[in-house]
C-alpha positions in Angstrom: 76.3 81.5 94.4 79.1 79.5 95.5 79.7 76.0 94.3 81.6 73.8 97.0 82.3 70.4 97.8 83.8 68.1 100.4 86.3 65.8 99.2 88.6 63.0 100.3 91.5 64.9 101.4 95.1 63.0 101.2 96.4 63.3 104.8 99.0 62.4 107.1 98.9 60.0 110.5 98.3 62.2 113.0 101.4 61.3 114.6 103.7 62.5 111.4 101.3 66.1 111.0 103.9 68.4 112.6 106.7 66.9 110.4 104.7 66.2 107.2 103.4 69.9 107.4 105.7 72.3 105.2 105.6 76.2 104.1 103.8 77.0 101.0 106.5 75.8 98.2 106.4 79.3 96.6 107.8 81.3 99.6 110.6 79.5 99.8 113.7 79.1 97.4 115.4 75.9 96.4 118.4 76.3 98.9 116.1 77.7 102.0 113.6 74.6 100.9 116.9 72.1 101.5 117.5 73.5 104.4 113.9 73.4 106.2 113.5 69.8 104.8 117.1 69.0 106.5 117.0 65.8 108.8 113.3 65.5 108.4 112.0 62.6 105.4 109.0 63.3 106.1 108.5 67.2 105.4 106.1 67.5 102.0 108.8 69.9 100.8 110.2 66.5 99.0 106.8 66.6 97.0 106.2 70.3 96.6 110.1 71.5 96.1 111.2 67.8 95.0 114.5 69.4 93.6 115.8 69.4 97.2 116.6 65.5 96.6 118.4 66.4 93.5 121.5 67.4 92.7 122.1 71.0 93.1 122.5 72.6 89.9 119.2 70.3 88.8 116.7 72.9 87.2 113.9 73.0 89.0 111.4 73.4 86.4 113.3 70.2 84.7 111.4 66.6 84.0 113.1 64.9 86.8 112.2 67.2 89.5 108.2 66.6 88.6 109.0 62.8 88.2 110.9 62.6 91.5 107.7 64.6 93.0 105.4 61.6 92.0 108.0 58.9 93.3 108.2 61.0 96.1 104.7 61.2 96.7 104.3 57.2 96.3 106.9 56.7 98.7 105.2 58.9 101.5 102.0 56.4 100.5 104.1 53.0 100.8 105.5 54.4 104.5 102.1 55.2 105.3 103.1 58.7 106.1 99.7 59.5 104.4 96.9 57.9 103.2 93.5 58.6 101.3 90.2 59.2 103.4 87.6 56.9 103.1 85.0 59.5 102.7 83.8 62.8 101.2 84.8 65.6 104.6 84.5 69.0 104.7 87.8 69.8 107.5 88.1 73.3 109.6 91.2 74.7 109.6 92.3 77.4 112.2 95.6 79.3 112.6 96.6 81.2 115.4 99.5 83.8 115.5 100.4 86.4 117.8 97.3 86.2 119.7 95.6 86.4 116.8 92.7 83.4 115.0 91.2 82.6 111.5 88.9 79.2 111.1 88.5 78.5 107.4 86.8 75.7 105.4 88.7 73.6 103.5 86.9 72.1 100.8 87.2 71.8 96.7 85.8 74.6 94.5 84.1 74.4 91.2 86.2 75.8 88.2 83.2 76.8 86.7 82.9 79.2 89.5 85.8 80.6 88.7 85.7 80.5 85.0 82.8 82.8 85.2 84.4 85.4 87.9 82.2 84.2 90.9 85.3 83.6 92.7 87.1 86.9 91.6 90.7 87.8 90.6 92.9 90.6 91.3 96.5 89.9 90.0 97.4 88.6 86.1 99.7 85.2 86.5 103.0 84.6 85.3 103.0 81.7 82.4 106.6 80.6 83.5 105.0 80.0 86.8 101.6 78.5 85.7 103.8 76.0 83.6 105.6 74.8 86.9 102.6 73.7 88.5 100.5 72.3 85.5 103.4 70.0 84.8 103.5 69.4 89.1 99.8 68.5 89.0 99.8 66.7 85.7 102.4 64.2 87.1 101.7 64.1 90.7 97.5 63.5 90.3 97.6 65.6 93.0 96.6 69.5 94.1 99.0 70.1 96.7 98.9 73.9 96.8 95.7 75.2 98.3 93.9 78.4 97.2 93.3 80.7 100.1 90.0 82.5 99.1 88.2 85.2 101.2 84.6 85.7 101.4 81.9 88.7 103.3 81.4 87.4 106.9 78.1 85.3 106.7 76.6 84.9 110.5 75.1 81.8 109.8 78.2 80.1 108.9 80.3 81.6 111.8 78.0 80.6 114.1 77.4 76.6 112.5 82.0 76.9 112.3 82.3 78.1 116.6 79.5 74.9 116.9 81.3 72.6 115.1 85.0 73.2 117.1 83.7 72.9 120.3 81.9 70.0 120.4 84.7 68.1 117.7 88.1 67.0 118.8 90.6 68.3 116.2 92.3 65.7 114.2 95.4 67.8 114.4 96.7 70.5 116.8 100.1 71.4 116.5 102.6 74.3 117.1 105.0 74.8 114.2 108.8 75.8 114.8 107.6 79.7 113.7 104.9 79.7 116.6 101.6 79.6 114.3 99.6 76.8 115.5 97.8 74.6 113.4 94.6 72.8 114.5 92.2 70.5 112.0 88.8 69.4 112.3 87.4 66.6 110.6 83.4 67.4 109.6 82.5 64.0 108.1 78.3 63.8 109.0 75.6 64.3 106.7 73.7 66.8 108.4 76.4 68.9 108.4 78.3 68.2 106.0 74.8 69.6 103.8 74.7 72.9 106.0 77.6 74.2 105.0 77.4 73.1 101.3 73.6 75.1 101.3 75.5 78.2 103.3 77.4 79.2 101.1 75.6 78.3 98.0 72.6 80.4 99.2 74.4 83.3 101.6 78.2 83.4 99.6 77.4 85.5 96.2 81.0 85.1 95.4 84.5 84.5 96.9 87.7 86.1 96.2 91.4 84.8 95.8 93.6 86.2 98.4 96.6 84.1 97.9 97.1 81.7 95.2 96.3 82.8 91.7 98.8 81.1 90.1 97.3 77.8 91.5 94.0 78.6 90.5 95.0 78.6 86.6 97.2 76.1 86.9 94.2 74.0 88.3 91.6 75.2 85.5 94.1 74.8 82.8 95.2 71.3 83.9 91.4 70.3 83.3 91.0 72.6 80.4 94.1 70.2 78.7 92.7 67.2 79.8 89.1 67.6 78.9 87.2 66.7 82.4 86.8 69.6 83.8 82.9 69.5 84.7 82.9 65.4 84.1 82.0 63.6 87.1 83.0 66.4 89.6 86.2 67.0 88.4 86.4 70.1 87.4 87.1 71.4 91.1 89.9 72.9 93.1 91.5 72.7 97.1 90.1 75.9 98.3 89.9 77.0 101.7 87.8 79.8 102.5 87.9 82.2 105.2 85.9 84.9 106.6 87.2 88.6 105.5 87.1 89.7 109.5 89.5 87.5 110.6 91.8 88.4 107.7 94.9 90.4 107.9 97.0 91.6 105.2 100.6 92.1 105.7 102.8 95.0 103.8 105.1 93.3 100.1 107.7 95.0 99.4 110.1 95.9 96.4 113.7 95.9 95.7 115.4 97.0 92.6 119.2 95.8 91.4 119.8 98.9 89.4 118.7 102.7 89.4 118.6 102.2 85.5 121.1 104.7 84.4 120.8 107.5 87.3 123.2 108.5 89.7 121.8 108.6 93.2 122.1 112.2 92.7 119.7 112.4 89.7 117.4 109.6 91.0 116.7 111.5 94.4 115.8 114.9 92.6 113.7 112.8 90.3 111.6 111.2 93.3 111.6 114.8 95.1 109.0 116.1 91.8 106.3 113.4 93.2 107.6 112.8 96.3 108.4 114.9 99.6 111.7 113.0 100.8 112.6 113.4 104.4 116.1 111.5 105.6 115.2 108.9 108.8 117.9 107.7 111.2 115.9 104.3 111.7 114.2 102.0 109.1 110.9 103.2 107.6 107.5 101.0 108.1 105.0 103.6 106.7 102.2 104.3 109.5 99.5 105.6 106.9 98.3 105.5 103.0 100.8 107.0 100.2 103.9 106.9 102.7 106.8 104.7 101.6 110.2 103.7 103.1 113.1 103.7 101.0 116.5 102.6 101.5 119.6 103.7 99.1 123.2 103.3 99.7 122.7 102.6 103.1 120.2 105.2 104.2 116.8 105.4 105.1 114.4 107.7 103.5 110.3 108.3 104.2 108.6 109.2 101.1 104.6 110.5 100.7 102.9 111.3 97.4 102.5 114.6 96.6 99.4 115.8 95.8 98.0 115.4 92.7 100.3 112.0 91.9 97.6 109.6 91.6 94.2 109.9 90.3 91.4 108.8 92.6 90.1 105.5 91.2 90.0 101.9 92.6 93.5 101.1 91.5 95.5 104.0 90.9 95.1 105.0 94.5 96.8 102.1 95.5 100.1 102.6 96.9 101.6 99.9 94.8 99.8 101.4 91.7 101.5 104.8 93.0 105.4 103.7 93.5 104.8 101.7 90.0 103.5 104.7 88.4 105.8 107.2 89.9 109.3 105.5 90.4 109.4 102.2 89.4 108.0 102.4 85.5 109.7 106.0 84.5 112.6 106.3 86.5 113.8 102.9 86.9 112.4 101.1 83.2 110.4 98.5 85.0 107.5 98.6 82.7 105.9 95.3 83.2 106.7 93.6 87.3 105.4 90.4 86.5 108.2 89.6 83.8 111.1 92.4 84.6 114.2 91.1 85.8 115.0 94.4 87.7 113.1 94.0 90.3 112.0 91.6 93.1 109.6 91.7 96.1 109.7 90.6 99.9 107.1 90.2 102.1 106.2 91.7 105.7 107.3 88.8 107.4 110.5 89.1 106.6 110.9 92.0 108.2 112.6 95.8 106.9 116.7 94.2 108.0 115.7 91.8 105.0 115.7 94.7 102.7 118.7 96.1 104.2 120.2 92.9 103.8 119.9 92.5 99.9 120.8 96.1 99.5 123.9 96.4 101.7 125.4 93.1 100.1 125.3 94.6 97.0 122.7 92.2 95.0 120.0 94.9 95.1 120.8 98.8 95.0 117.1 100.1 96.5 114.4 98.8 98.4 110.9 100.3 99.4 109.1 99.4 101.8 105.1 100.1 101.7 101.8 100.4 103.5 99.8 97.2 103.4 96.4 97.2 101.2 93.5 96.8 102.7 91.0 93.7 102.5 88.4 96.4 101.2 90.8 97.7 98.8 91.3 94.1 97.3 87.4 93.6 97.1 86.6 96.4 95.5 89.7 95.8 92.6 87.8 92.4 91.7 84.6 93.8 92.0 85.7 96.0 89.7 87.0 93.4 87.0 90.5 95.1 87.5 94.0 93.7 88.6 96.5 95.0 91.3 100.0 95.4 90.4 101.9 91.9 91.3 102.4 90.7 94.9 100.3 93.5 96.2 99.2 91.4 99.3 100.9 89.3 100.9 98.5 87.1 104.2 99.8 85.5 107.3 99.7 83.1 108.7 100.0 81.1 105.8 98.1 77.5 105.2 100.8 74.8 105.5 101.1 72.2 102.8 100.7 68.0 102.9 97.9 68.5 105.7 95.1 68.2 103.0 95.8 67.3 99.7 93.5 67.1 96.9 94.1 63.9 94.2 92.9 64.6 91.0 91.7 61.0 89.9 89.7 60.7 93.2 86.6 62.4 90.9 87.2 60.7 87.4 
């Protein structure tokens, strides 16, 4: 069952939320991160992408930038941007977009939970990017990415969640410039404050990581190094957890920089043996399974799998298992995604004139757009003890950082 706890989150006043409150900092680069953070000292993209407040050729992965994080982070204290609760809180976290809601309980996770695959994986990690935020946490003290995890819909704690929000007053409501809204609730009574600890420990059999696996390890190995994890409560990480029904997942998409040695020519027939190709005078945003947009030189093409391409297991009949097999690994040499320098992905909200945009400026040479996976997909990957292809799912809205931050020390 599933191992929770509250914990005393590092917030902001409520009167600096809206500013403090920054995108997550792996879904922006360096320059877009200096640009958000412009004019505003109090945005947490000077903790999370602290490079901003260096010079411009400063590596980002260099001493310095983790050093500046902490300084940064002390500062933000000494203003009283943000200060430490007082007590051990559970906090309810909802996002609205596009008409659309999802409540979710931020709390801390035990790392024992996920050593032994009760909260379940379904993406390998990158070390490069493990590394980054190891060396981020190990300087900091502080968790400042959260792990979005998904569990089965559990009546019992949907109904105790509605309870809980309409009697409370949030802590924070806000509107961000992209139009999500972001509204807190502070649960800080015994009684239930114990509910929802017993809920999910008797009616959650396991959670799974939606977004976030790279914080996750960086978490457990950051403990693993330092020898605590499972001393005095530390061995935990800043989770939130969400209900599956309110989830959506949104389409990732690749782009390639070269056609590895083929003419367009040669690489066209080669995608019409698994492939049916059809020319499209508008961009392609597949409706359905095992159809794919592609965009080459300008045009836009609709691909679907032929039968017979894919085999009909959990994984392969993924559609990002079935462009990887098909296109990506034998026609264009990108054997492994994770560490290939040939390729890069995009999500959703980007939208399809993103791809265009990389391709018609000459940085990228194809793009494919795909059909999102489906939550029951993902589940039945990690049930499976298997992994998806990397950035297979990409979820919004997205969980804003430097609302809730989770300091290592606070359980040592």
């Amino acid at each position: 069952m599933s191992i929770i706890k509250p914990f005393k989150a590092l917030r902001p006043q409520a009167q600096f939320a809206k500013q403090v409150a920054s995108r997550p900092y792996d879904v922006l680069s360096s320059a877009e991160a200096k640009i958000e953070a412009q004019g505003n000292p109090h945005s947490f993209l000077h903790i999370t992408k602290s490079e901003i407040d260096l010079p411009d050729n400063t590596d980002p992965h260099s001493k310095e930038v983790y050093e500046r994080a902490k300084e940064n982070l002390d500062a933000f204290l000494k203003r009283e941007i943000l200060f430490n609760e007082n007590k051990d809180c559970y906090y309810l976290y909802r996002l609205q977009m596009n008409g659309r809601s999802q409540t979710g309980l931020v709390c801390i996770s035990s790392l024992d939970d996920y050593a032994k695959g009760i909260i379940k994986k379904h993406e390998f990690t990158r070390p490069e990017k493990e590394l980054d935020r190891i060396r981020h946490i190990q300087t900091t003290g502080a968790q400042t990415g959260n792990v979005f995890l998904a569990y089965r819909n559990v009546k019992a704690i949907d109904d105790l969640f509605e309870k809980i929000t309409a009697v409370k007053s949030p802590v924070y409501d806000f509107t961000a410039d992209d139009g999500i809204q972001h509204t807190i609730w502070i649960v800080n009574d015994s009684e239930n404050i114990e509910k929802i600890t017993a809920l999910f420990s008797n009616s959650v059999p396991c959670t799974y990581i939606a977004d976030g696996h790279h914080r996750a390890a960086s978490a457990a190995k950051v403990f693993e190094e330092t020898g605590t994890n499972g001393q005095n409560g530390a061995g935990y990480f800043l989770t939130t957890l969400f209900p599956s029904d309110q989830l959506e997942i949104i389409d990732y998409n690749r782009i390639v920089k070269s056609l590895n040695g083929l003419t367009e020519k040669s690489f066209l027939e080669k995608v019409r043996e698994k492939f049916s190709v059809i020319e499209k005078e508008k961009a392609v945003k597949p409706d359905a399974l095992h159809q794919f947009g592609m965009y080459l030189n300008g045009k836009w093409y609709l691909l679907e799998a032929l039968p017979g391409t894919f085999a009909n297991d959990p994984k392969s009949i993924l559609d990002v298992s079935i462009l990887q097999n098909n296109i990506l690994t034998p026609l264009l040499g990108i054997d492994d995604p994770r560490t290939n320098k040939n390729i890069d992905f995009v999500g959703g909200i980007r939208g399809l004139s993103e791809l265009e945009k990389r391709v018609d400026n000459g940085e990228m040479v194809v793009a494919f757009s795909l059909y999102p996976v489906s939550l029951d997909q993902l589940f039945s990957i990690a049930d499976h003890h298997d992994v998806m292809p990397p950035k297979s799912t990409w979820f919004e809205p997205k969980l804003r950082d430097g609302l809730l931050t989770h300091l290592i020390n606070e359980h040592q």
